[in-house]
Structure formats: structure tokens, C-alpha cells
VOKEMAR-356131 format. One record per residue (C-alpha): x, y, z; residue in three letters; residue number from 0. Coordinates in steps of 0.001 Angstrom, whole numbers, always signed. Example, Ala and Ser with C-alpha at 12.3 -4.5 7.8 and 13.67 -1.06 7.14 Angstrom:
BEGIN
pt c1 +12300 c2 -4500 c3 +7800 code Ala pos 0
pt c1 +13670 c2 -1060 c3 +7140 code Ser pos 1
This chain:
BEGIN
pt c1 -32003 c2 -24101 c3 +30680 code Unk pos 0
pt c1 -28459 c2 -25899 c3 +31185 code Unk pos 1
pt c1 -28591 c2 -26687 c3 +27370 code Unk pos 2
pt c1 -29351 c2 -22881 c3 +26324 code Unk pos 3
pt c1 -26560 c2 -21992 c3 +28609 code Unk pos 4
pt c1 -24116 c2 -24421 c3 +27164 code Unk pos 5
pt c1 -24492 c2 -24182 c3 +23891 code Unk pos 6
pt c1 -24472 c2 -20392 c3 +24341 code Unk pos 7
pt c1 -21246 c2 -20982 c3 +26338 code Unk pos 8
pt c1 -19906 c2 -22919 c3 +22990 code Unk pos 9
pt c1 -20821 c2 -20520 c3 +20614 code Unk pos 10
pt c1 -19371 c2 -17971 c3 +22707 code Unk pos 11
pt c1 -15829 c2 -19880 c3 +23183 code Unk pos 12
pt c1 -16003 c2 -20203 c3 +19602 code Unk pos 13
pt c1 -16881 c2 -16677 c3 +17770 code Unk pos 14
pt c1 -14268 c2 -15540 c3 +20738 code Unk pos 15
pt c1 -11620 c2 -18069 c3 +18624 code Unk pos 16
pt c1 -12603 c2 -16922 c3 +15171 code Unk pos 17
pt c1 -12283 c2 -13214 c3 +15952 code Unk pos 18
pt c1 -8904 c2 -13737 c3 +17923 code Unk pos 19
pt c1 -7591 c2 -15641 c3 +14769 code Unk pos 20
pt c1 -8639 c2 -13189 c3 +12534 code Unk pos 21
pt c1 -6854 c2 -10241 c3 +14813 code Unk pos 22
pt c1 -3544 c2 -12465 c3 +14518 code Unk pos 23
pt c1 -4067 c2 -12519 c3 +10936 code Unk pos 24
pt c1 -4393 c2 -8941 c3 +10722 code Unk pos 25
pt c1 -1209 c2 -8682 c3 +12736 code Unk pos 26
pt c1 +595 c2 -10454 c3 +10808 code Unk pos 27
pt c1 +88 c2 -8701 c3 +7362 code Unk pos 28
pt c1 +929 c2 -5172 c3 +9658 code Unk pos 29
pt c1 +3808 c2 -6373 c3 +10595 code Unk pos 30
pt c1 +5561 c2 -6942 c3 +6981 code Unk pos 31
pt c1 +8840 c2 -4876 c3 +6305 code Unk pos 32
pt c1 +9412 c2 -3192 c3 +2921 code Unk pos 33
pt c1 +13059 c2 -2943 c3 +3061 code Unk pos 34
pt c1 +14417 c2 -4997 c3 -66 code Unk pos 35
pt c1 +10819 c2 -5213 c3 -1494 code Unk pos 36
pt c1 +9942 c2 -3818 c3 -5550 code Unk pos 37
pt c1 +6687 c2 -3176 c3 -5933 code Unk pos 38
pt c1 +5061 c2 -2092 c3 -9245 code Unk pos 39
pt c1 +1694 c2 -147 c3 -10253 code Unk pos 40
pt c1 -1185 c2 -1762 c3 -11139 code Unk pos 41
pt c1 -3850 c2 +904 c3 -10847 code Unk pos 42
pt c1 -4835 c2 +4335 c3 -9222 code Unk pos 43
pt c1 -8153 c2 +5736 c3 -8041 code Unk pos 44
pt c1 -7989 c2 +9254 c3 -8204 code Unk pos 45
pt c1 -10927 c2 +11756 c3 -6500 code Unk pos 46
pt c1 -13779 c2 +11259 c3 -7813 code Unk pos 47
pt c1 -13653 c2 +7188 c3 -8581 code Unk pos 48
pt c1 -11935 c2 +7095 c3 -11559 code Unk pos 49
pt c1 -9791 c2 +4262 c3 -11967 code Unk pos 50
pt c1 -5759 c2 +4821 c3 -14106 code Unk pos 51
pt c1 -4213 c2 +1294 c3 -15056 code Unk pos 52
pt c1 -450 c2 +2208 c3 -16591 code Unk pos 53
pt c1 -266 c2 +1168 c3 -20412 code Unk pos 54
pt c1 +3312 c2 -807 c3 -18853 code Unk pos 55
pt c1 +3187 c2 -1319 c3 -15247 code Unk pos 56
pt c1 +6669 c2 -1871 c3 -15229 code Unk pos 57
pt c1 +7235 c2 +2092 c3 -16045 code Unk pos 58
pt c1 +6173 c2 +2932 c3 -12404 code Unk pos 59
pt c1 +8098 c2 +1530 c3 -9564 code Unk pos 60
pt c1 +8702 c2 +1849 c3 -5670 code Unk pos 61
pt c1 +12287 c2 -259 c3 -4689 code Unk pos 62
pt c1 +12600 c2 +124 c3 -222 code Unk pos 63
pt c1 +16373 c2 -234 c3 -278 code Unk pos 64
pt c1 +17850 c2 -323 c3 +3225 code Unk pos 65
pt c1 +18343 c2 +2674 c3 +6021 code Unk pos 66
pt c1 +14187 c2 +3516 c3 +4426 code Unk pos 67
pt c1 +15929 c2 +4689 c3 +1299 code Unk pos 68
pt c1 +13513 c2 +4800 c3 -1677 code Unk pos 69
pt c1 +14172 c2 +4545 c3 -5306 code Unk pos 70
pt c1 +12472 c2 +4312 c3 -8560 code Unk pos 71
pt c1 +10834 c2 +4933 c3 -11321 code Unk pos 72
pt c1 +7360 c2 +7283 c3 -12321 code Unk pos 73
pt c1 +7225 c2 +6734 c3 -16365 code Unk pos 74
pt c1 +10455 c2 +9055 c3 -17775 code Unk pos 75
pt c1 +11371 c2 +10410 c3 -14468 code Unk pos 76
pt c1 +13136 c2 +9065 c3 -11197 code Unk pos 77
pt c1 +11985 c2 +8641 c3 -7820 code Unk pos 78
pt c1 +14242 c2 +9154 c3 -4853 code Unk pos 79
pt c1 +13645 c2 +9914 c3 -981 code Unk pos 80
pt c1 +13430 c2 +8596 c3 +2238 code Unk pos 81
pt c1 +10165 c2 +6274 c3 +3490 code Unk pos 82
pt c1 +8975 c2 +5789 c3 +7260 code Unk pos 83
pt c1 +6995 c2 +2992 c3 +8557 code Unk pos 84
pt c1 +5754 c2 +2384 c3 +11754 code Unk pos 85
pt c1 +2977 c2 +983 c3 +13650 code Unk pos 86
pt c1 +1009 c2 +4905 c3 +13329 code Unk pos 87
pt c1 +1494 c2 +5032 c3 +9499 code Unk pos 88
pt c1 +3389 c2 +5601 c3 +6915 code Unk pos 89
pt c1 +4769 c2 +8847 c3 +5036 code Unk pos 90
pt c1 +7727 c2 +9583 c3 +2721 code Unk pos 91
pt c1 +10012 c2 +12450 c3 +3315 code Unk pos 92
pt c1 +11615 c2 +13711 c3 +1981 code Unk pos 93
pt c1 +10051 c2 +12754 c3 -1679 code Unk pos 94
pt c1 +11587 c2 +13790 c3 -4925 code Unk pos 95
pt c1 +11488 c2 +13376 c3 -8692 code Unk pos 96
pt c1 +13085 c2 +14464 c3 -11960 code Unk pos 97
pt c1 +10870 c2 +16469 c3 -13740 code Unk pos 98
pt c1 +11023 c2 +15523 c3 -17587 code Unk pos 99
pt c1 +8197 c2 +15677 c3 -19869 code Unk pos 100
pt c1 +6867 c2 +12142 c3 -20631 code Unk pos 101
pt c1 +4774 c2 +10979 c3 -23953 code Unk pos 102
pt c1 +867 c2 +11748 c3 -23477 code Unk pos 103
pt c1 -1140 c2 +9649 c3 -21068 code Unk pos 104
pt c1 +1753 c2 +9112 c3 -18425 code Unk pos 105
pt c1 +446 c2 +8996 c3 -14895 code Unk pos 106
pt c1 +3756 c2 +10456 c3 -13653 code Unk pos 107
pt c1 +2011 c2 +14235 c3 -12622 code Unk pos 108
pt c1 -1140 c2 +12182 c3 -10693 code Unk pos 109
pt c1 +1381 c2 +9371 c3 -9113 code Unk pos 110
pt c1 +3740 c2 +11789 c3 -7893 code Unk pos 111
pt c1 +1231 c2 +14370 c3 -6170 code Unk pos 112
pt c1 -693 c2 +10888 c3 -4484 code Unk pos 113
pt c1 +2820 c2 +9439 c3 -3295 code Unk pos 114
pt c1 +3739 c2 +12627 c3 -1754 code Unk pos 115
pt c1 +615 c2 +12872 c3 +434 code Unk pos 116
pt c1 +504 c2 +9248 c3 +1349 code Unk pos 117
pt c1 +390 c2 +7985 c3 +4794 code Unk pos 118
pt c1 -1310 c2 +4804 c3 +5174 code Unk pos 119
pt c1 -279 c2 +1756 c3 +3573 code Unk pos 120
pt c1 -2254 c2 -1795 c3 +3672 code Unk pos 121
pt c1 -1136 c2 -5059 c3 +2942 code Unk pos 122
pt c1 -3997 c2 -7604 c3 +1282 code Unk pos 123
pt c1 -3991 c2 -10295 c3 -909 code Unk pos 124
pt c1 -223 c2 -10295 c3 -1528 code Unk pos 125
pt c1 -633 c2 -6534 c3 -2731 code Unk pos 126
pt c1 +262 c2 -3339 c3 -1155 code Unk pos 127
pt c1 -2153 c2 -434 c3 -1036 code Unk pos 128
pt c1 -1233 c2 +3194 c3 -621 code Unk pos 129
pt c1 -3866 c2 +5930 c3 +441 code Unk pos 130
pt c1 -3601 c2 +9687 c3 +2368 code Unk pos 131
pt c1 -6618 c2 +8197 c3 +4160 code Unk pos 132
pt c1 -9126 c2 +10636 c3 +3765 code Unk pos 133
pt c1 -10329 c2 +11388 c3 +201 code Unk pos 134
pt c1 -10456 c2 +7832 c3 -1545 code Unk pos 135
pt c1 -7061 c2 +7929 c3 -3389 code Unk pos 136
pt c1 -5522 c2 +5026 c3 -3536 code Unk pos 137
pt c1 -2764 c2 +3300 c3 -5622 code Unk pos 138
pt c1 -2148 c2 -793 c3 -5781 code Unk pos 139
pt c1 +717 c2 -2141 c3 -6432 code Unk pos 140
pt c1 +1993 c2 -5354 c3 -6814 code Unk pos 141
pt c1 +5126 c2 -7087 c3 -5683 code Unk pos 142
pt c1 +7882 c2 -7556 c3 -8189 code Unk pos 143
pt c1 +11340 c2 -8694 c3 -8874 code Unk pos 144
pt c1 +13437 c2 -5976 c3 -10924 code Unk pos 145
């Protein structure tokens, strides 16, 4: 009985030191900042499951500049506005772009109507994922230097 009790004691001590490790983990990815951070496209699922990849990546581009100022780039157009993070979420606001026509099979029109309903962002694997938390949209980006 003092054996069952032990090594249930053990196992105990131990799953408590896994899952406490893995919270800190967790933690730690919530915790990164954006400001100074370029991050660029590298897919969007849109209702329904279907998955966008951009032709050039580089064409579509979040840059968190300082004071939550936002720039960037959406194909042929500009992206400007104001972002908020915080330990509830995430949101931009306000959110605008330039409105110019791009070549067939841009993403700006689907990009711009996700980003402006976004409010949860997740940080995994080195990438940064973007979603309005409800309907399965999400858009992954990747971390780059521009």
C-alpha cells in the first residue's frame, strides 16, 4: 500500500511539474511585444476552409512601429492605423487602406475585411497567427526583416 501511495505521490509531483512548465511556456510566447516587429503573409483561411497563399508574400505586410502605430502594405495599396494589445486581446483601430485596384488574384479585398475584424492574435512556432475568434479565419504570418 506504501508503494501505490508513493509512486502515486511521484507521478503526481511530476505531471504537476510538466503542466506548470508548459503554463510558463505558454506565458512566455503571450507575453511577446510587436512594437518594431515586420511580419509578412504566408497564408489565409477564409470561411469555409479554403486556404490563400500570396503569389509574393512580400506584397502583404504588417510593420508595429512604436506608440501601436501600424504600417504596411496589402498588394498595391497601403495599410495604416493604430493596433492594441493586451492581455484580453487584440484589435486594430482605427484600420485604414488605400483603395487602388490591384492585378487579378490579389488578396488585398479578403486581407483587409479579416484584419479589420481581428482580435485575437497567437504566437507559435516563431509565427504569428491572427483570427476574429469565432468563424475559423485566420491569417499566418511570418516574421521578417524589411
Amino acid at each position: 500500500m506504501k508503494k501505490i501511495l508513493s509512486r502515486r505521490l511521484v507521478l503526481g509531483t511530476l505531471l504537476t511539474l510538466i503542466l506548470s512548465s508548459a503554463q510558463f511556456s505558454l506565458a512566455q510566447e503571450e507575453d511577446i511585444t510587436l512594437e518594431g516587429s515586420n511580419w509578412q503573409l504566408l497564408n489565409m483561411k477564409v470561411l469555409g476552409g479554403f486556404l490563400f497563399t500570396p503569389d509574393d508574400p512580400g506584397l502583404y505586410r504588417l510593420n508595429f512601429r512604436s506608440e501601436n502605430r501600424l504600417t504596411g502594405a496589402s498588394d498595391c495599396n497601403t495599410i495604416t492605423g493604430s493596433y492594441f494589445q493586451d492581455t484580453t486581446g487584440f484589435r486594430f483601430d482605427p484600420f485604414v487602406s488605400t483603395r487602388k485596384l490591384c492585378a487579378p488574384g490579389s488578396l488585398h479585398n479578403n486581407l483587409v475585411l479579416i484584419l479589420r475584424n481581428v482580435n485575437a492574435i497567437e504566437f507559435r512556432d516563431g509565427k504569428m497567427y491572427m483570427t476574429n475568434g469565432y468563424d475559423g479565419v485566420e491569417l499566418e504570418f511570418e516574421e521578417r526583416e524589411f
